[in-house]
Backbone bond lengths (Angstrom), bond angles and torsions (degrees), N, CA, C in turn:
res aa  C-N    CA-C-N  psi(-1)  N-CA   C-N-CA  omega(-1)  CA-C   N-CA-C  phi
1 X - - - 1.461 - - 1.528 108.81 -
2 X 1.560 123.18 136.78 1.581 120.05 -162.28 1.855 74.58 -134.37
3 X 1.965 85.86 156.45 1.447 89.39 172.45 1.298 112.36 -78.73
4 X 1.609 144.08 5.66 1.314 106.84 152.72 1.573 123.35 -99.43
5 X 1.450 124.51 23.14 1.121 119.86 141.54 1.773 124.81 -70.01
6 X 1.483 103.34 -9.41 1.732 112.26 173.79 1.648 93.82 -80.83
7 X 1.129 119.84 -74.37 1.535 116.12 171.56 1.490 122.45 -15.30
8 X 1.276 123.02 -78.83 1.392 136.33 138.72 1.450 109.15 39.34
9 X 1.948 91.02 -100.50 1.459 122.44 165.52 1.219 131.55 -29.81
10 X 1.503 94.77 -49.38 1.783 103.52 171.42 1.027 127.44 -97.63
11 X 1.165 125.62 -11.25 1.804 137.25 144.84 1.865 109.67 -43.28
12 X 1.448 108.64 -45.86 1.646 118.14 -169.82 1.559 94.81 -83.55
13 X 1.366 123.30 -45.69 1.452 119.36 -172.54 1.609 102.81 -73.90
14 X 1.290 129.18 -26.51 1.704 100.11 177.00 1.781 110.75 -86.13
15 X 1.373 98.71 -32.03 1.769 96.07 -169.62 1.874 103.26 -90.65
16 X 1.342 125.41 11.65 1.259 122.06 -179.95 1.590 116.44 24.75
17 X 1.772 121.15 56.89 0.983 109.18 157.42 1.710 94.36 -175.36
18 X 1.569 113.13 144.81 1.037 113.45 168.20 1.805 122.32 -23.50
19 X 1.628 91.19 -79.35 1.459 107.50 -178.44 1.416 123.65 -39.20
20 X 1.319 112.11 -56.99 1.445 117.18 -174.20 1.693 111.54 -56.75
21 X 1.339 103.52 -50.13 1.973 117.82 171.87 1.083 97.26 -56.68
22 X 1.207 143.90 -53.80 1.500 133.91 -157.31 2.024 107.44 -63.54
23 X 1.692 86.67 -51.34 1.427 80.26 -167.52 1.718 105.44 -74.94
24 X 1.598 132.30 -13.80 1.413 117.81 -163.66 2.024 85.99 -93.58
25 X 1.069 113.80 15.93 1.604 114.64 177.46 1.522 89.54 -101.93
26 X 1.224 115.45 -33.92 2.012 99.01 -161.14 1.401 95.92 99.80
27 X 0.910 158.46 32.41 1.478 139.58 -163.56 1.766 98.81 -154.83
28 X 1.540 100.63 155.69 1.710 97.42 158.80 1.252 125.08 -61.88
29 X 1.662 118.32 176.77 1.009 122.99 157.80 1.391 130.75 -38.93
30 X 1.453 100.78 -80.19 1.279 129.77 -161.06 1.882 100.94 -60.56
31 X 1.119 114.66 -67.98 1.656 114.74 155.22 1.245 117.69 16.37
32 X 1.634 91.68 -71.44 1.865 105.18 -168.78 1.261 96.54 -87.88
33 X 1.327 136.95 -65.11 1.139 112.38 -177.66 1.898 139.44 -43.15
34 X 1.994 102.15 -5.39 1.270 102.06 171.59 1.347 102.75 -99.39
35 X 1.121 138.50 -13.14 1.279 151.36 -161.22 1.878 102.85 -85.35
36 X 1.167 89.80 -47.76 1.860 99.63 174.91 1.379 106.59 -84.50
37 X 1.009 122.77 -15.52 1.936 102.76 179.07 2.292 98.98 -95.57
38 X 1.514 102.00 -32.30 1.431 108.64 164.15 1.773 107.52 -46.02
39 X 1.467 117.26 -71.45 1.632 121.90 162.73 1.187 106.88 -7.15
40 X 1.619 113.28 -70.31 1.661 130.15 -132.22 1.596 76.85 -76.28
41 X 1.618 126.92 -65.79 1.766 126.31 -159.73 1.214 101.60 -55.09
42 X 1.775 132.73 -31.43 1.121 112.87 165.45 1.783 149.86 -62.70
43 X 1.457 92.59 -34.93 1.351 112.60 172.28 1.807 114.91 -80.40
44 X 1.360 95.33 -13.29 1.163 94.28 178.57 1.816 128.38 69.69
45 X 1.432 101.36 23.39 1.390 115.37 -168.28 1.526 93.82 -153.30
46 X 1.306 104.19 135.70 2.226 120.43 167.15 1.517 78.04 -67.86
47 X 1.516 100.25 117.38 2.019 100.91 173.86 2.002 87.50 -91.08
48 X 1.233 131.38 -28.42 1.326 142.25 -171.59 1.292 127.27 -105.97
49 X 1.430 126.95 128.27 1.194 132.44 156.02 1.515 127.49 -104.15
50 X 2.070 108.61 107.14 1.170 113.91 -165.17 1.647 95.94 -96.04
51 X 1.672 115.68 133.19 0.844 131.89 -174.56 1.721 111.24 -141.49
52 X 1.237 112.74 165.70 1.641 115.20 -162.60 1.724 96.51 -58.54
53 X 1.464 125.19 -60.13 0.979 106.62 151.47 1.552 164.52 16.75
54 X 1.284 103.06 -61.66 1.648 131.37 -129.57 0.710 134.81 155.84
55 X 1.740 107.32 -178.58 1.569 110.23 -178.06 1.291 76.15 -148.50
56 X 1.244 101.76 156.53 1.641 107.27 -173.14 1.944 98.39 -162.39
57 X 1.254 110.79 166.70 1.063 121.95 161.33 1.157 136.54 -74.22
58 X 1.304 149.48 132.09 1.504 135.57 166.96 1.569 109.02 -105.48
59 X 1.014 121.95 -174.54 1.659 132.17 -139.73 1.294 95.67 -82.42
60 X 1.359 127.75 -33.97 1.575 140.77 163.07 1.953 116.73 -65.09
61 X 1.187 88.63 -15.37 1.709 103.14 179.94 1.138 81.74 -89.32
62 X 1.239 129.97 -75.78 1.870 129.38 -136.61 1.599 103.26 -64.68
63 X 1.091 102.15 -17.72 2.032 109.06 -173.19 1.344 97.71 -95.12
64 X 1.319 126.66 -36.72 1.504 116.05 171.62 1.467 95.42 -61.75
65 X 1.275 143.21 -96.19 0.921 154.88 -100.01 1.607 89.50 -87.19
66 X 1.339 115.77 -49.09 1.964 102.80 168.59 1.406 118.00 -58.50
67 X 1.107 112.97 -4.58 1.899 107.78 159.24 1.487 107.18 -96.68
68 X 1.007 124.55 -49.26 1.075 129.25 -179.16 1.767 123.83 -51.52
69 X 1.181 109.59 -25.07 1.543 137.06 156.78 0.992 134.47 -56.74
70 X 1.632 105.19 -39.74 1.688 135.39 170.70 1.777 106.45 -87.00
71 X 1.595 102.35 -25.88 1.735 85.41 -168.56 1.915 113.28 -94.22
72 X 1.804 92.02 -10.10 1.227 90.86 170.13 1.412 122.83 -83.21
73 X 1.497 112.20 -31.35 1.714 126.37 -176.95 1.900 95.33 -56.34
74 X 1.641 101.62 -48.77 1.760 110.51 -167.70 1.864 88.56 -47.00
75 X 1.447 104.09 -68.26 1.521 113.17 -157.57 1.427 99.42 -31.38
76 X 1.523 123.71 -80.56 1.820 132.75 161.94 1.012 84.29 -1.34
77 X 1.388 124.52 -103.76 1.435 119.81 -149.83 1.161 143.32 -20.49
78 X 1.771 87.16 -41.03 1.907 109.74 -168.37 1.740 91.15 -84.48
79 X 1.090 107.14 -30.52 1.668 103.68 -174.35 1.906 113.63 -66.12
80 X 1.155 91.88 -32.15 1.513 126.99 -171.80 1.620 108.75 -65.01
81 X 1.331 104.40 -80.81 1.681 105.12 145.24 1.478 153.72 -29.74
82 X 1.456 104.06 -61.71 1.499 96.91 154.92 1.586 122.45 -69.15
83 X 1.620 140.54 -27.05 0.873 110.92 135.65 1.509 155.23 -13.65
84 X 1.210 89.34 -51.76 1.900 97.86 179.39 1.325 107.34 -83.65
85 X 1.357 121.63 -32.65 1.119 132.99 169.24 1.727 125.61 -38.49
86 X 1.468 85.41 -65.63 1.823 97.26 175.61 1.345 96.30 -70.64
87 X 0.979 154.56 -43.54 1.469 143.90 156.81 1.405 121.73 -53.57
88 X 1.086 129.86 23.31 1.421 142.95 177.25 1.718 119.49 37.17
89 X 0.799 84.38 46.26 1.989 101.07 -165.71 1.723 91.33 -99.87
90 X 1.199 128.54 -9.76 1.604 129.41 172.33 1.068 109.01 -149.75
91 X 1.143 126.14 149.27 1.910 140.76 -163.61 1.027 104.71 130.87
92 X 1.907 99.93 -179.79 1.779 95.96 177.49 1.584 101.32 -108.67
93 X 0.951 126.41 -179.72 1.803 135.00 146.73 1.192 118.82 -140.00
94 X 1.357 106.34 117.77 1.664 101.32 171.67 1.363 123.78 -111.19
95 X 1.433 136.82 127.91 1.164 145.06 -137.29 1.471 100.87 -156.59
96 X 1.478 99.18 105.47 1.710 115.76 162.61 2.076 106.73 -98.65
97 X 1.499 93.64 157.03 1.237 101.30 -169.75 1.713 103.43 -161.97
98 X 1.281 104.99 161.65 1.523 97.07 166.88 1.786 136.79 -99.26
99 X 0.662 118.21 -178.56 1.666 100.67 -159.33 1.280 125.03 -85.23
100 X 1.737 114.12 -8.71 1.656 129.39 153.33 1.591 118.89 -55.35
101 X 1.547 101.91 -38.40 1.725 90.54 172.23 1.346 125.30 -87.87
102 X 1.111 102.36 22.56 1.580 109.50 170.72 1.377 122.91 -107.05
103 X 1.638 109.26 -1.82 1.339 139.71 149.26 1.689 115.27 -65.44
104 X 2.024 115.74 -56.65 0.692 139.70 145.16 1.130 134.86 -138.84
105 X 1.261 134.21 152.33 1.511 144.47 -10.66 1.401 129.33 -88.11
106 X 1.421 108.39 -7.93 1.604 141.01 -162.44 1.892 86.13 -59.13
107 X 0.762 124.96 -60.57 1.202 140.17 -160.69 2.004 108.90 -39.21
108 X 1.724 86.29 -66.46 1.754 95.07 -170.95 1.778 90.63 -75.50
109 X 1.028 120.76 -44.81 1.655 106.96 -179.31 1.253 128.16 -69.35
110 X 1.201 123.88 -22.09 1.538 118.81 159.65 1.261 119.97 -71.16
111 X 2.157 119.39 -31.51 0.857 101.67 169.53 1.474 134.74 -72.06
112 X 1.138 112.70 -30.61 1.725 127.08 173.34 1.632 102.87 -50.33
113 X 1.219 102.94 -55.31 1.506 108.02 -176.49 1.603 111.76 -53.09
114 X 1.325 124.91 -48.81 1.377 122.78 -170.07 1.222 108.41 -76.55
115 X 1.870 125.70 -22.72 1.522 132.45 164.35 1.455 105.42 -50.49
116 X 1.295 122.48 -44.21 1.644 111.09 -144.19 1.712 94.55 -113.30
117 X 1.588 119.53 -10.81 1.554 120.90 176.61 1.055 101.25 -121.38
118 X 0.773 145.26 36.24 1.735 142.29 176.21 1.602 121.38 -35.12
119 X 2.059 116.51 -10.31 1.269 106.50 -158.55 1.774 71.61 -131.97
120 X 1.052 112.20 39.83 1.639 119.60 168.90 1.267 95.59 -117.28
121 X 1.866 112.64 131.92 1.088 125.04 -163.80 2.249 110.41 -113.06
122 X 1.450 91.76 90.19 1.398 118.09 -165.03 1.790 99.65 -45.85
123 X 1.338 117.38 142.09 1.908 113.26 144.13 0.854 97.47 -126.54
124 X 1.795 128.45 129.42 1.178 117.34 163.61 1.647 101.40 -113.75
125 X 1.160 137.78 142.59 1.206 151.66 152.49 1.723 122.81 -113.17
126 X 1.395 98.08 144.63 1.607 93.94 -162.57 1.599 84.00 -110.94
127 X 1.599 110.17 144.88 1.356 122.99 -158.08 1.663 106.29 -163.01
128 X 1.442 96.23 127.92 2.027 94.81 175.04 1.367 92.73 -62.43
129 X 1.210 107.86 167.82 1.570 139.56 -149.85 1.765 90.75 -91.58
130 X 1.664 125.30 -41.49 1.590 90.29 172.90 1.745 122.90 -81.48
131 X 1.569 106.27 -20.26 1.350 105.56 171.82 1.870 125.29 -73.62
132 X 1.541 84.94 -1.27 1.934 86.64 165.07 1.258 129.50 -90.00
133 X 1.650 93.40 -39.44 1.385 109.49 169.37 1.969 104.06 -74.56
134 X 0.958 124.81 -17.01 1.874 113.96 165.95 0.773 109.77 -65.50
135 X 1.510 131.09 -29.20 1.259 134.52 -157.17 1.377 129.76 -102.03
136 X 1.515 112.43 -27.34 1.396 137.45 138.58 1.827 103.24 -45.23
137 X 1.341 134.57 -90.73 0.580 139.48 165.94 1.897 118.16 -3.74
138 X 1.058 90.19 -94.32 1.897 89.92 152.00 1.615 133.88 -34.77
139 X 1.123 110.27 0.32 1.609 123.56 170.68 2.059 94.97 52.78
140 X 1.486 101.50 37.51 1.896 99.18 153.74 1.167 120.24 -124.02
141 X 1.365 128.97 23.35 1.264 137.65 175.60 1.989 96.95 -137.70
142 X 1.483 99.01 141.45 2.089 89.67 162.73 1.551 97.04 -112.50
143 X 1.418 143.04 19.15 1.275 122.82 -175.21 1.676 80.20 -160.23
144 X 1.693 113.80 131.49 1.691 116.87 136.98 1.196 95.27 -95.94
145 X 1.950 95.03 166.61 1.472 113.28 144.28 1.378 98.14 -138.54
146 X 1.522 111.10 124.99 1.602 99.52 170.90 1.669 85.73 -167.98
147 X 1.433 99.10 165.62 1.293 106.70 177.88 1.382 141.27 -86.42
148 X 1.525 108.64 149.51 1.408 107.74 -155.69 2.181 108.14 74.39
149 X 1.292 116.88 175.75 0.962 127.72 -161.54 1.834 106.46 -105.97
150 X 0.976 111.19 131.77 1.943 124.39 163.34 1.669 108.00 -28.58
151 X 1.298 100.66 110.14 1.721 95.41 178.96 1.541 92.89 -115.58
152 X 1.482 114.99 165.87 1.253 141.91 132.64 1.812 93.73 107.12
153 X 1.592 116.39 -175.03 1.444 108.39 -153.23 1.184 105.78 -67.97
154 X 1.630 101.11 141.46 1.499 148.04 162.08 1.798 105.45 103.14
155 X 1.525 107.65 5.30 1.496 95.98 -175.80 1.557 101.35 -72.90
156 X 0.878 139.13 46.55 1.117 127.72 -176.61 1.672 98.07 -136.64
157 X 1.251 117.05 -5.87 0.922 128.25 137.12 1.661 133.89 -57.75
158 X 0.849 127.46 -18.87 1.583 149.93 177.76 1.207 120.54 -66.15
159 X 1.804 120.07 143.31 1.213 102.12 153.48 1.614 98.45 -127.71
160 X 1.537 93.33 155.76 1.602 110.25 -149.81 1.562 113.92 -129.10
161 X 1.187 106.36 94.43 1.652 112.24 -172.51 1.061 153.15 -89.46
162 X 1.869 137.84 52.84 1.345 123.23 -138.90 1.804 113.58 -42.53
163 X 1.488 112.99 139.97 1.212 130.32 -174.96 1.590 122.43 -118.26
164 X 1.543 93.12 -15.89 1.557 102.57 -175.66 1.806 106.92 172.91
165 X 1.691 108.39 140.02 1.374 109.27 -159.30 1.963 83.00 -116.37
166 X 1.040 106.95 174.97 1.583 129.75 -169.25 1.086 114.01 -166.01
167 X 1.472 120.05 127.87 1.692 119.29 148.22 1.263 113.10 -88.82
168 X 1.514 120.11 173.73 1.164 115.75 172.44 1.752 119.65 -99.04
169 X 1.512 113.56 128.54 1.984 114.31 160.92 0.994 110.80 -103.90
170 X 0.965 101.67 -157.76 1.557 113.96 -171.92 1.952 93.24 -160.79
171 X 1.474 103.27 151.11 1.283 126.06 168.72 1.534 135.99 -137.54
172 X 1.208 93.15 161.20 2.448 79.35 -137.07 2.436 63.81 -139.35
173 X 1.547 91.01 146.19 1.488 105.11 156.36 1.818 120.38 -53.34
174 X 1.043 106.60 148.64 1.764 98.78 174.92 1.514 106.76 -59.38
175 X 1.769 117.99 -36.38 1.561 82.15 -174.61 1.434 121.63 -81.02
176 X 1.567 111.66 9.33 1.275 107.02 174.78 1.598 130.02 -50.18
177 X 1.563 120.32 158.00 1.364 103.71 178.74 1.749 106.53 -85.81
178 X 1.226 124.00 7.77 1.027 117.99 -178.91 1.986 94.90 -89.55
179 X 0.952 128.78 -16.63 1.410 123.24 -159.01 1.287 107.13 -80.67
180 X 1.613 131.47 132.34 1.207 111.09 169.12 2.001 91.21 125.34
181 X 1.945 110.88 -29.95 1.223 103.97 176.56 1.508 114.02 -95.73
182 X 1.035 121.23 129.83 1.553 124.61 144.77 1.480 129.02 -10.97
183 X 1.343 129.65 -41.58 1.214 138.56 -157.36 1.230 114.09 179.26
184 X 1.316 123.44 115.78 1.749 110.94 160.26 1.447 97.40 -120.04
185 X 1.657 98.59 -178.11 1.300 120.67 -174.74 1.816 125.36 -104.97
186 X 1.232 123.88 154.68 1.567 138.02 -168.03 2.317 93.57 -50.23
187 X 1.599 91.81 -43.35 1.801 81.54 172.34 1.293 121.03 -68.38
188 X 1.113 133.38 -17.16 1.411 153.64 174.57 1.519 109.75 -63.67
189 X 1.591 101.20 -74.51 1.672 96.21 160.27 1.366 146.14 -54.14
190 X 1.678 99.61 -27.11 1.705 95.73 -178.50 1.814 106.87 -73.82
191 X 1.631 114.24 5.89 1.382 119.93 -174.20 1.555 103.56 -65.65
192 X 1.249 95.41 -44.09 1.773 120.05 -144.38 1.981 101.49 -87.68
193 X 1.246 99.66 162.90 1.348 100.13 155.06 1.128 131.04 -85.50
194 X 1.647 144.61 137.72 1.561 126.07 -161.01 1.486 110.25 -122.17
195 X 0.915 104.54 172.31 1.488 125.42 -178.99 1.972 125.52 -128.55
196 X 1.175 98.62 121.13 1.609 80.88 -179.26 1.412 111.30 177.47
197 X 1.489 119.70 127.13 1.397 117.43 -174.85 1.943 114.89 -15.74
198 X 1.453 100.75 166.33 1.901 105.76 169.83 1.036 98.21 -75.51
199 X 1.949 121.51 -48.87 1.439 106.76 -168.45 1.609 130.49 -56.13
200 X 1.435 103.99 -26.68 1.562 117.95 179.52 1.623 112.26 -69.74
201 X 1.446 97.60 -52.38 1.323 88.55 178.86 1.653 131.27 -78.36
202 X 1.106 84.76 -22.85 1.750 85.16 168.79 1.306 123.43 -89.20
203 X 1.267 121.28 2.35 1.863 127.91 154.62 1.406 113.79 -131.57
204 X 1.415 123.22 -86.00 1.130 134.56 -158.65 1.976 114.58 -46.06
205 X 1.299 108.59 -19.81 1.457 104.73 -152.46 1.607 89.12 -127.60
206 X 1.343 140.15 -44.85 1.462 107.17 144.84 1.588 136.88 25.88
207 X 1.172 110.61 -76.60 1.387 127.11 -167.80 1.426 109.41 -40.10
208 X 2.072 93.06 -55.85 1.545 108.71 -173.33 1.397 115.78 -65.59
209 X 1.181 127.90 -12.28 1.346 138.05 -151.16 2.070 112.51 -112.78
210 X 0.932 85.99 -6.24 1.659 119.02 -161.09 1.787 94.37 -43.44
211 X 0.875 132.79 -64.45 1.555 148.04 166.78 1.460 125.36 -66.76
212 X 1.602 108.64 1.01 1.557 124.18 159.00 1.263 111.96 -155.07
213 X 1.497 110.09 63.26 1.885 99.33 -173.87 1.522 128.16 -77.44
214 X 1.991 99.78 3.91 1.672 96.90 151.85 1.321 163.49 -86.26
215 X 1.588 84.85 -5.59 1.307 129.48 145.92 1.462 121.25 -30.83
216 X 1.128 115.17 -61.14 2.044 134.36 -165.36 2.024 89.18 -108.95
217 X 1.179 119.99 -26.77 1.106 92.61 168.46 1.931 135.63 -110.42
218 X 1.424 101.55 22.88 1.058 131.74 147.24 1.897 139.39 -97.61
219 X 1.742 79.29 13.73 1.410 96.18 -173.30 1.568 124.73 -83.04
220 X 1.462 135.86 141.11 1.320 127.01 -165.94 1.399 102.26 -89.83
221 X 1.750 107.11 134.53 1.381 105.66 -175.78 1.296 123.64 -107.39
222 X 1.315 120.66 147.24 1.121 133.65 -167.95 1.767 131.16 -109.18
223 X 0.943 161.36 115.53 1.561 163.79 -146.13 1.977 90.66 -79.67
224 X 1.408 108.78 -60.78 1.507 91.47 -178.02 1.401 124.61 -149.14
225 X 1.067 143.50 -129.44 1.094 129.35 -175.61 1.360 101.14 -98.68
226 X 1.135 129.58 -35.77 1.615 136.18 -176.28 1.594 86.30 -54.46
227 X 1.065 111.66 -71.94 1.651 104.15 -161.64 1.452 124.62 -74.41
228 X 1.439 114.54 -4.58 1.410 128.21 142.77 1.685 127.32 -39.88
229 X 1.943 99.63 -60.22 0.846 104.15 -178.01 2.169 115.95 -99.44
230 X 1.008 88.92 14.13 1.605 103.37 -179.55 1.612 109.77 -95.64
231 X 1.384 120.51 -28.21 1.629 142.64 -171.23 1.752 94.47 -88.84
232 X 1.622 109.30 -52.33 1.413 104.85 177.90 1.851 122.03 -74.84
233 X 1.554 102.83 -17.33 1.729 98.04 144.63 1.034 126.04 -82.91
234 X 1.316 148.86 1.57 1.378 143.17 121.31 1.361 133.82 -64.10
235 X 1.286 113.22 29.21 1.451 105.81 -179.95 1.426 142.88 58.57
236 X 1.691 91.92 22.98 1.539 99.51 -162.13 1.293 98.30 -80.15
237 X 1.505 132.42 -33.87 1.345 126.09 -160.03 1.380 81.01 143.14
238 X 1.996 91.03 160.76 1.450 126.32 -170.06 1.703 110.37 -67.88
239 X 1.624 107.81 121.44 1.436 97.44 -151.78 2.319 85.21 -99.06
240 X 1.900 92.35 155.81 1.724 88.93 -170.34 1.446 90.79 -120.94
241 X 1.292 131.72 129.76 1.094 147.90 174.59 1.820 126.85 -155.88
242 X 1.607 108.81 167.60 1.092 97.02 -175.61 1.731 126.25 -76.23
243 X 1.507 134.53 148.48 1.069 103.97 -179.62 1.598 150.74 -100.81
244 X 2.112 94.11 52.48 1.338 114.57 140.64 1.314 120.66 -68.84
245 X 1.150 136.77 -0.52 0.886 131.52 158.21 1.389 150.27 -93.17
246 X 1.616 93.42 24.34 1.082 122.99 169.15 1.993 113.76 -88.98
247 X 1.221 103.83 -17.52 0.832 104.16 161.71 1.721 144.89 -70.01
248 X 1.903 91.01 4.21 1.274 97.54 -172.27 1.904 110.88 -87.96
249 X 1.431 123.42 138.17 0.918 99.48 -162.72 1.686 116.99 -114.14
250 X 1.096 120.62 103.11 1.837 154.62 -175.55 1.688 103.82 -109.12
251 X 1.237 122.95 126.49 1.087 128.44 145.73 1.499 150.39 -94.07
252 X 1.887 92.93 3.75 1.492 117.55 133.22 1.110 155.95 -82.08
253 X 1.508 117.00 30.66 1.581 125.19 -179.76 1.437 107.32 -140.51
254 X 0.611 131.58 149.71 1.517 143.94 152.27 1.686 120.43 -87.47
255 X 1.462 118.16 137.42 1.591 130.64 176.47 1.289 98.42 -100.20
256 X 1.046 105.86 128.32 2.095 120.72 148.24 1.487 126.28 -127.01
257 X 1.035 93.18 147.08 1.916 101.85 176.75 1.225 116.70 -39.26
258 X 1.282 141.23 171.80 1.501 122.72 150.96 2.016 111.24 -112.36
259 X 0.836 149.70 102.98 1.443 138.57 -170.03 1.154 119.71 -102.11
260 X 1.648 115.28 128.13 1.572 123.21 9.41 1.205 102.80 -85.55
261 X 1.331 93.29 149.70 2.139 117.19 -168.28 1.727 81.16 -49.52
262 X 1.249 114.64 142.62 1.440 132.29 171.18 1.391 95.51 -129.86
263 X 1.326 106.49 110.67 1.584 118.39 168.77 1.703 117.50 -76.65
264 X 0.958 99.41 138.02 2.064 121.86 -170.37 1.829 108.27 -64.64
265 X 0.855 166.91 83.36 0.930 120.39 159.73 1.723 133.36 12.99
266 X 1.098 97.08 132.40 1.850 104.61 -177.89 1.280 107.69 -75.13
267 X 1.397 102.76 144.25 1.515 127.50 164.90 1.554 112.31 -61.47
268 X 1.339 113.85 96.80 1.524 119.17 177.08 1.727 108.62 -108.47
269 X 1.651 108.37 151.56 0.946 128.25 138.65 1.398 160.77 -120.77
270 X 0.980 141.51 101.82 1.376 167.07 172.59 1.394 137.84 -17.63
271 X 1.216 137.90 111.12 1.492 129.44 168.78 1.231 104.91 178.27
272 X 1.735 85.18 160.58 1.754 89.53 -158.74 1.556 115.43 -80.32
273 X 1.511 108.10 161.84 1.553 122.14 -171.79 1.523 102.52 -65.25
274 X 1.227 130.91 -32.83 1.331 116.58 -172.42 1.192 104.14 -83.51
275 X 1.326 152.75 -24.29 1.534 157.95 -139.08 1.874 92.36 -73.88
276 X 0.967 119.04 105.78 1.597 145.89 -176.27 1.799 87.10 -89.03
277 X 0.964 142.81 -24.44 1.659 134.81 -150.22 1.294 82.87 -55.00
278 X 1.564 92.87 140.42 1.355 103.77 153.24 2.034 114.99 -90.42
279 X 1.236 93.35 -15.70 1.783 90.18 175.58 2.056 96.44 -68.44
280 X 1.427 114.12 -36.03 1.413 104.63 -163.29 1.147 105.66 -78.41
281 X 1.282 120.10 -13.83 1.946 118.72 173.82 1.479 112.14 -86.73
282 X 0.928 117.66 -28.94 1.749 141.92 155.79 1.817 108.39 -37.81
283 X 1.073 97.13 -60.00 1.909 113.96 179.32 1.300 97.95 -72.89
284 X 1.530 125.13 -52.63 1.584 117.05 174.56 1.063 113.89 -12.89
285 X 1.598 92.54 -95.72 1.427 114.11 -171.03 1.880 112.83 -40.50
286 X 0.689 137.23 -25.23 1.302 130.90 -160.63 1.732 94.72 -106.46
287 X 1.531 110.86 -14.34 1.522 100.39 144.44 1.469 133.82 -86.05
288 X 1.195 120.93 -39.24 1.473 117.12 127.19 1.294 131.67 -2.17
289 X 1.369 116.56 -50.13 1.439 102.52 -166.35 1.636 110.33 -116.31
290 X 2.139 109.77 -1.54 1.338 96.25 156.36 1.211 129.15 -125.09
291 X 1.740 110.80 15.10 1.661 109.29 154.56 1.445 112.74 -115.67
292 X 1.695 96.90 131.53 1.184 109.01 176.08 1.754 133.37 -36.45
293 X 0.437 163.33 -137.59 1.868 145.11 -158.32 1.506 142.26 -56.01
294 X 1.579 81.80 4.18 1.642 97.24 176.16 1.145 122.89 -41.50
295 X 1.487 124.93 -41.78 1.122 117.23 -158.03 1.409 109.01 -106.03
296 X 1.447 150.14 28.17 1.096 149.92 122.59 1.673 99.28 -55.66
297 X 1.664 128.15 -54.61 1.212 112.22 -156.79 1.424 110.48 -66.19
298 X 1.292 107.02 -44.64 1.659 115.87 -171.64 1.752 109.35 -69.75
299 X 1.051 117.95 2.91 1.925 131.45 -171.87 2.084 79.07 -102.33
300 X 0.976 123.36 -53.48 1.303 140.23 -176.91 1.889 101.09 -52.65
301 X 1.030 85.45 -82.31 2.030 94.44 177.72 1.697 100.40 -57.15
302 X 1.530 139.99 -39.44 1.567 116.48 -168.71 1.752 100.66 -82.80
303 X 1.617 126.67 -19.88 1.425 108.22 158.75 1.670 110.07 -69.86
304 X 0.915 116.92 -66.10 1.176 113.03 -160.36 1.993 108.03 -39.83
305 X 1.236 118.37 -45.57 1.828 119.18 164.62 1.350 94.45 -56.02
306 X 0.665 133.51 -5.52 2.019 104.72 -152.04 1.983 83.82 -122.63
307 X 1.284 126.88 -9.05 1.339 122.58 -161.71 1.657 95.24 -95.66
């Protein structure tokens, strides 16, 4: 039994007559009329009573044909669905990140994304940058964002996208005496007490610290930039972060430069080369279209995997 032998049935049951069903089918006569008595030997029931009249249904017709109503609407559906499907308009994505890109860029791209997929079923978890990239890695995340790039086995498996660049400031309370300057300097900070994620201080920020490393390792640590800059409105000490995080908005702190500008590691994001999703090409594009040059690079990195 094929669904247009369901059609068929209900083509003959609304127009009650060979002729009329045949022609609003496209088809001959005779066709349908072998096609419906084939039906009938299958089901094993006269679904029809042909009479001078008509053609009409009998009580074994009318019960076919209310399933038959339901199995074509179901079929639509399924047709209906995987459609949206291969168009990534349904699935899940789960996407860890760290808590600066939710300052930037996380923000306009999730929102665009949740405008235009709305029946895409989001996880977001907020995660330091090596436990996102473990976790990617581990096939329980389909997207990092964290800084700097996925190291150690299978990242090489990866594709890896700058998303956003940063220097590093620092932010001091207004009544601080630092508040009020433009910029201070690395001698300036090793004065102070500091503040600043584990991940920073235990790689990225090093470098600067190189000639006072008790400085950064007497430093109070923080989960993200909020609490970077939430610890440095309490007076905890000079908070070190990237400066998206100037975007946070307090009218108790003050921003300064740090000199010389010491650039951050970049804001990357992550996922693996084999990932076929159509929900994760779906999110692409709509990264594509709200950070600036990404998407020449990442058109660049999916030939180069795919070659």
């Amino acid at each position: 039994m094929e669904a247009r032998h369901l059609r068929y049935a209900l083509a003959l049951a609304e127009h009650q007559h060979f002729g009329r069903a045949a022609t609003s089918l496209g088809i001959a006569q005779p066709p349908l009329s072998t096609q419906i008595a084939a039906l009938e030997r299958e089901v094993g029931e006269r679904l029809f009573d042909r009479t001078s009249r008509g053609v009409f249904p009998n009580a074994a017709g009318e019960a076919f044909l209310a399933r038959a109503r339901s199995a074509l609407a179901e079929m639509n559906r399924a047709r209906v669905d995987a459609g949206r499907a291969a168009r990534g308009e349904t699935g899940r994505l789960r996407i860890g990140f760290i808590g600066s890109a939710l300052l930037h860029p996380l923000p306009g791209v999730l929102g665009r994304f949740r405008r235009s997929h709305p029946d895409v079923r989001l996880t977001l978890q907020e995660l330091d940058s090596p436990a996102s990239a473990a976790a990617l890695l581990a096939g329980d995340l389909d997207v990092a964002v964290g800084r700097g790039g996925p190291r150690g086995a299978g990242a090489e498996n990866l594709i890896t996208v700058p998303i956003g660049a940063d220097h590093l400031v620092a932010v001091v309370p207004k009544a601080h005496p630092f508040a009020g300057l433009p910029s201070i300097d690395v001698e300036q900070l090793v004065q102070e007490p500091l503040i600043a994620s584990a991940d920073a201080a235990s790689s990225y920020l090093r470098p600067l610290f190189e000639l006072a490393p008790a400085a950064l390792e007497g430093a109070a640590m923080a989960r993200d930039v909020h609490t970077i800059a939430g610890l440095a409105a309490c007076c905890a000490g000079v908070g070190l972060g990237p400066d998206r995080m100037r975007l946070i908005a307090r009218d108790d702190i003050w921003f300064c430069d740090v000199t010389p500008r010491f650039r951050l590691p970049d804001l990357q994001m992550s996922f693996r080369a084999t990932d076929s999703s159509p929900v994760l090409a779906a999110f692409l594009s709509v990264v594509r279209q709200n950070c600036a040059d990404v998407g020449t690079r990442l058109d660049d990195l999916l030939a180069r995997h795919s070659s």
